[in-house]
N, C-alpha and C positions, 0 to 999 in steps of 0.2 A: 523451639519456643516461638510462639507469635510476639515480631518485634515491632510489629506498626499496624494500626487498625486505624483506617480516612473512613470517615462517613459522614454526610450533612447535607442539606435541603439549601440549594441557593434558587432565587426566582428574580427576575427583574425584568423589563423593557428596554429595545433598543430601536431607537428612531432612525430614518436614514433618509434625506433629502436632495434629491439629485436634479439640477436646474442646470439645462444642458453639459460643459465639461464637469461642471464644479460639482462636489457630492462630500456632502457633511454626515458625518454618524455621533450620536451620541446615546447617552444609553445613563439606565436609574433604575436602585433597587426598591428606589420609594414609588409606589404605585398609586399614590391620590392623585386625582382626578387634577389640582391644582398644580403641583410637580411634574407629571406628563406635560401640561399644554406646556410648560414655561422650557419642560426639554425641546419639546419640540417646536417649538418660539426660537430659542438659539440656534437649535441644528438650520433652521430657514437664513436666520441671519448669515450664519456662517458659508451658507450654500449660494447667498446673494439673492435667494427666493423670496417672491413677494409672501407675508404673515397670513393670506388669507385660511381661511378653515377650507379643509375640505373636504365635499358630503360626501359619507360613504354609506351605499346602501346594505346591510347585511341582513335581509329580515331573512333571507332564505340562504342561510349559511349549509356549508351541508355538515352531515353527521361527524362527529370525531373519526378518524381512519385508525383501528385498533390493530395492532401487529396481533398473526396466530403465537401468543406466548402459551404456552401448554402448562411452567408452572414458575412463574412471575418471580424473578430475585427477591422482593420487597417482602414477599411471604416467607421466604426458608431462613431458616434459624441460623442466628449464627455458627453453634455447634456446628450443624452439618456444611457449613463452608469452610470452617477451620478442618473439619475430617477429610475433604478434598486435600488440604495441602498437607498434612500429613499421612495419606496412601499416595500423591507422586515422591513428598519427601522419603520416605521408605523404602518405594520403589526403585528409586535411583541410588541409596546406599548399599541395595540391598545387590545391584547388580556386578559391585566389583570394587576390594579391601583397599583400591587405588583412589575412591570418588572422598574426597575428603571435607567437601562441604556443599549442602545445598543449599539454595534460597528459591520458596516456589511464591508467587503473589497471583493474588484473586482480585477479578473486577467486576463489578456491575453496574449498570448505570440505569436509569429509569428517566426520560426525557421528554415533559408533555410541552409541545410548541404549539403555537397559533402565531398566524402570517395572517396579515392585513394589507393592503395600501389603497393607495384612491384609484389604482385602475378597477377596481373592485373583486381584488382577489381575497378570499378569506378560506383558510383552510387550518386544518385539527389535524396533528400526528401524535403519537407516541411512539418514540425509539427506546427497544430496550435491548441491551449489547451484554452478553457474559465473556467474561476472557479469562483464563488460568494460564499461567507462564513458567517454565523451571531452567533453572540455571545450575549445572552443576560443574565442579571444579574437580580434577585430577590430579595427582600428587606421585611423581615418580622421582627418588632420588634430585637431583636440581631440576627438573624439569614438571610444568605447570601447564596444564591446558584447561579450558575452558568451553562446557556445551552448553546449547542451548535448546530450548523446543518450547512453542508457545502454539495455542488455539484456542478463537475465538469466533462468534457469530451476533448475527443480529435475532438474537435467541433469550430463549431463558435458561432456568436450568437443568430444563429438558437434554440441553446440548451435553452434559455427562454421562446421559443413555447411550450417546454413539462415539463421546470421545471421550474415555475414560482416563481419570486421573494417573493410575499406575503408568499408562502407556506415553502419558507426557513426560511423566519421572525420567521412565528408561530410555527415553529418547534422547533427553539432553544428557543424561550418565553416559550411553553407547556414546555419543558423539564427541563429548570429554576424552574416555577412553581408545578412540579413534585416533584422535590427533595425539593424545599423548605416545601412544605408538608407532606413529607416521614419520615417512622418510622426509627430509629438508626437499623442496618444491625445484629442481630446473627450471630455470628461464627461458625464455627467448619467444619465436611465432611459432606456432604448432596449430592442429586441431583441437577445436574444445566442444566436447558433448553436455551441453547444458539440458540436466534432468528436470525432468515434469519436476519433483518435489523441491528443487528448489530455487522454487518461488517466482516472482514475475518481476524480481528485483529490477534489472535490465527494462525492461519494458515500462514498467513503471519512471522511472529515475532518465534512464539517457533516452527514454523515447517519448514517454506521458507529460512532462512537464513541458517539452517543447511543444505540446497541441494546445497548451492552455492559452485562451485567447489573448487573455491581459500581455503575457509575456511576448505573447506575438506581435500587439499592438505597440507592445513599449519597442518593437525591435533586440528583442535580449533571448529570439529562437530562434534555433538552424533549421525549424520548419517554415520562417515567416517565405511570405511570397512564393510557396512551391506548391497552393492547391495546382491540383490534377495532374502534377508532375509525378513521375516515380521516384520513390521516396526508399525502397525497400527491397528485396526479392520478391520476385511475381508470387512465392512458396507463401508469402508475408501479410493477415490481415489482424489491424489492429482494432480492439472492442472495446469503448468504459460502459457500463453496461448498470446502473443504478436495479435495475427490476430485477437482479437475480435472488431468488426466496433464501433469507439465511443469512447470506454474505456478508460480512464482517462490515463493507461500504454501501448494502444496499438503504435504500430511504422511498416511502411512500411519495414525497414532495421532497424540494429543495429548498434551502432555508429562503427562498423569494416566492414560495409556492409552487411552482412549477413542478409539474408530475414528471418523478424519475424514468430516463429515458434510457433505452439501450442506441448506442452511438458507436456508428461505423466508421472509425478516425482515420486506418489506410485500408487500402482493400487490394488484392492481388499487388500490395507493391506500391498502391496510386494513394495520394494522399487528398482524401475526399471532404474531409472539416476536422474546423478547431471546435475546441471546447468553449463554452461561453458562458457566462452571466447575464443577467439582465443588462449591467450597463454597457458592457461589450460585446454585444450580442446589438445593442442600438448604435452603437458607434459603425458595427461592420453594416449595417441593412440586414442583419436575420433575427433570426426566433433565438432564445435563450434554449439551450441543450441541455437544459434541469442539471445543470452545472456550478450554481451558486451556494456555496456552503460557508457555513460560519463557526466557532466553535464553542459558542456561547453569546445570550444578548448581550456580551459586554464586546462582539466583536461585528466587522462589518461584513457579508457576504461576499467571498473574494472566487473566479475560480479555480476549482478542484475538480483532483478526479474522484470515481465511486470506486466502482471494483472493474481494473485495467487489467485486461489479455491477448495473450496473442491465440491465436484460435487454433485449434487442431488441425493437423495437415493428416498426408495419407501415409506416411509411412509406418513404420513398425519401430518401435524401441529395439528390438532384436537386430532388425536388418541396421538402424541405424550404430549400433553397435559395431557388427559386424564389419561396416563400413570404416571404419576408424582404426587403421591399422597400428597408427602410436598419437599420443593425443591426452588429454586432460580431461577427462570427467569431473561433471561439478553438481555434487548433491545437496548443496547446501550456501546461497549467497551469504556475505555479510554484510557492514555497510560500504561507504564509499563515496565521492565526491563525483558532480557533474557540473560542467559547465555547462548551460542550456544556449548560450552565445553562439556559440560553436559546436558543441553536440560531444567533447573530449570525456572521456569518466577514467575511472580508476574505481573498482570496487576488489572487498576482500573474499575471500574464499572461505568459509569457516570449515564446508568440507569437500575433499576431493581425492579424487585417484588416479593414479597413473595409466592408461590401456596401454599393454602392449597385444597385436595380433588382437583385435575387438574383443580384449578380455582385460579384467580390474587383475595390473599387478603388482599394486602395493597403494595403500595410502600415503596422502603426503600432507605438509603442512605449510603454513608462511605464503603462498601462493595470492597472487592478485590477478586481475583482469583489466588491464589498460587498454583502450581503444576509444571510438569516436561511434556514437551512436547508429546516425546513418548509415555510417560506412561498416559497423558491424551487422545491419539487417540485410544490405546488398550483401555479406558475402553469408549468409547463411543458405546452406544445403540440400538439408535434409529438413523435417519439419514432424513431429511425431504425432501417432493418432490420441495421445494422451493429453491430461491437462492436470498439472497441480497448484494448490492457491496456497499462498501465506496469509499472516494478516498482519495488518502492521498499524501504528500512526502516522501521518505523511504530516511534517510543518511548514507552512507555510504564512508568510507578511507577519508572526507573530505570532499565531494559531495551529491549533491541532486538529484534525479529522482523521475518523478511522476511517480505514479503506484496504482493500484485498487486492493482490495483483496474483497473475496466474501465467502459465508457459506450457506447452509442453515440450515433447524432449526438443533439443533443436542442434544440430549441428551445426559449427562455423566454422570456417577455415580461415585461419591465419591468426589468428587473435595472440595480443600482446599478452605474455605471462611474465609476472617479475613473482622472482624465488630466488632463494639464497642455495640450491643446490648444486649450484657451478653449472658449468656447462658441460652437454652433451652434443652427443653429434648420431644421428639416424639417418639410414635411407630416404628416408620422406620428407625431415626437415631438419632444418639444423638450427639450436639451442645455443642463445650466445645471453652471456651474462649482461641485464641491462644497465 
């Protein structure tokens, strides 16, 4: 049965006035002409800036920037969106007598912005995003697992042409079914083969947040003060990348105008720029890196990343395999905690395998990945010729933005694993309970 149906039309204005440090946002859903001046009368107040008007010329604005939507959320019926979640819901009961309950949700957004200010930037976008999600649950005797599987673009809902409902169903059922059968995880340091598919969690999280300029500025990143230092393995370059067609984080402009950019953050290893805003982006002396995003005019432009990756190296997923004589495979991140301070995380494993001799031999479950950002990209490997993206929401100061992060396969040596499977002892390394 469908148990929640969200749908609704919000519109409003957000003012934002920034007189050297100080910088006021305010924001109204009432659009007369009287209501605006008086928002914007306080946010100056508040900014310490002087009340004057100031002229903006817009007679030669340019055209609205129209995403290619092929066939627009806001047209298709609800029936046929309700029929999406009932072919993955089916899909996923249908794959094994153990899946004992689904929940799949559908999103769509349709986003028309216009960006102003008195340097005389004006610009037209519309962002339209579909996302489908399935979550399904396993039931063996006392034992409970839980999969997932979600995909989403900056698409219409074209995007069911190439990712079809069914195949989300049975992705999070397998992966339920997975863990429900999977061995309790050994701890200790080991090799971990981290797969293209899952996801750019890592790069995102214990490496992307610390490029963000603000964070660098405040002092609260373990990348502050290390431009052109090496930062990573030479195997190691890192990409936010806004221009990519599709992509869950890509955007025409950024919410300050500024045209979405592809952004080289380390490169062979070197750590070449931060991320930046407009207001930090004038604090350091450079150009804003089309890195300002907001999540609504009810919020202030802070920055973010778009769609974060590590880029493809020359190896082979096979050879990299091969290479891995006992070791942790990890097809699937979950979430996890970072400190951007110090660069320390702790992420979950939602799936993974055992390698013995560069071969899967057995699944396992309860697994995490402890380590420190930095020091997990110096010690990577191998580096694979693949690439796979997730999609996700990233929060940040209060707000939400969609954004995609991506990997491909990567080998690292040494990396912290906590697991409830006691310890083991191998030739290669040895497994001590943490």
């Amino acid at each position: 049965k469908v148990e929640k149906i969200n749908t609704g039309i919000d519109h409003g204005i957000g003012i934002r006035v920034i007189t050297g440090d100080n910088t006021a946002y305010a924001y109204t859903n009432d659009l007369s002409a009287e209501n605006v001046q008086q928002v914007a009368h306080s946010a100056a107040i508040a900014a310490k800036s002087d009340t004057h008007q100031a002229v903006m010329d817009f007679t030669h604005a340019p055209k609205a920037i129209k995403s290619p939507i092929v066939k627009r959320p806001d047209t298709i019926t609800f029936d046929d969106k309700v029929q999406l979640l009932k072919i993955a819901d089916q899909a996923a009961r249908e794959l094994n007598d153990a899946i004992s309950q689904v929940s799949v949700s559908y999103s769509d957004i349709c986003q028309n912005v216009t960006i102003a200010n008195s340097l005389g930037t004006y610009v037209e976008d519309e962002r339209i995003r579909t996302r489908l999600s399935c979550q399904a649950i396993a039931r063996k005797e006392d034992q409970i697992q839980t999969g997932f599987a979600s995909y989403g673009a900056t698409t219409g809902f074209e995007l069911f042409e190439t990712e079809s409902p069914d195949a989300i169903g049975k992705e999070a059922a397998q992966r339920a079914m997975t863990l429900l059968n999977a061995k309790p995880c050994p701890a200790g340091k080991m090799p971990v083969v981290m797969a293209a598919e899952a996801g750019g969690t890592m790069v995102h999280e214990a490496c992307g947040h610390g490029l963000e300029g603000d964070l660098v500025q405040k002092g609260m990143s373990v990348y502050a003060g290390k431009l052109g230092q090496q930062v990573a393995s030479e195997k190691i370059t890192v990409i936010d990348d806004a221009t990519i067609a599709g992509k869950y984080g890509s955007f025409a402009f950024d919410d300050e105008g500024h045209l979405g950019r592809k952004n080289i953050l380390i490169e062979n290893g070197i750590l070449k720029q931060y991320l930046y805003d407009y207001h930090t982006a004038k604090k350091a002396g450079v150009y804003s890196t089309g890195s300002g995003r907001r999540e609504s005019y009810k919020c202030k432009p802070v920055t973010r990343m778009s769609n974060t990756y590590i880029a493809p190296g020359s190896d082979s997923v096979e050879e990299i395999m091969r290479s891995t004589k006992r070791g942790l495979l990890v097809r699937k991140m979950g979430g996890g905690q970072v400190n951007s301070i110090n660069g320390d995380y702790v992420f979950d494993v939602t799936e993974g395998y055992l390698l013995e001799d560069g071969e899967i031999a057995y699944a396992i479950r309860g697994a995490t990945l402890a380590g420190n950002g930095p020091q997990s990209l110096q010690m990577v490997e191998m580096v694979g010729d693949d690439l796979g993206y997730a999609v996700g929401t990233c929060g940040k100061s209060g707000q939400s933005a969609p954004v995609a992060d991506a990997q491909p396969t990567l080998k690292i040596n040494g990396l912290t694993v906590g697991g409830t499977g006691g310890e083991a002892n191998h030739d290669e390394f040895v497994i001590k309970r943490l």
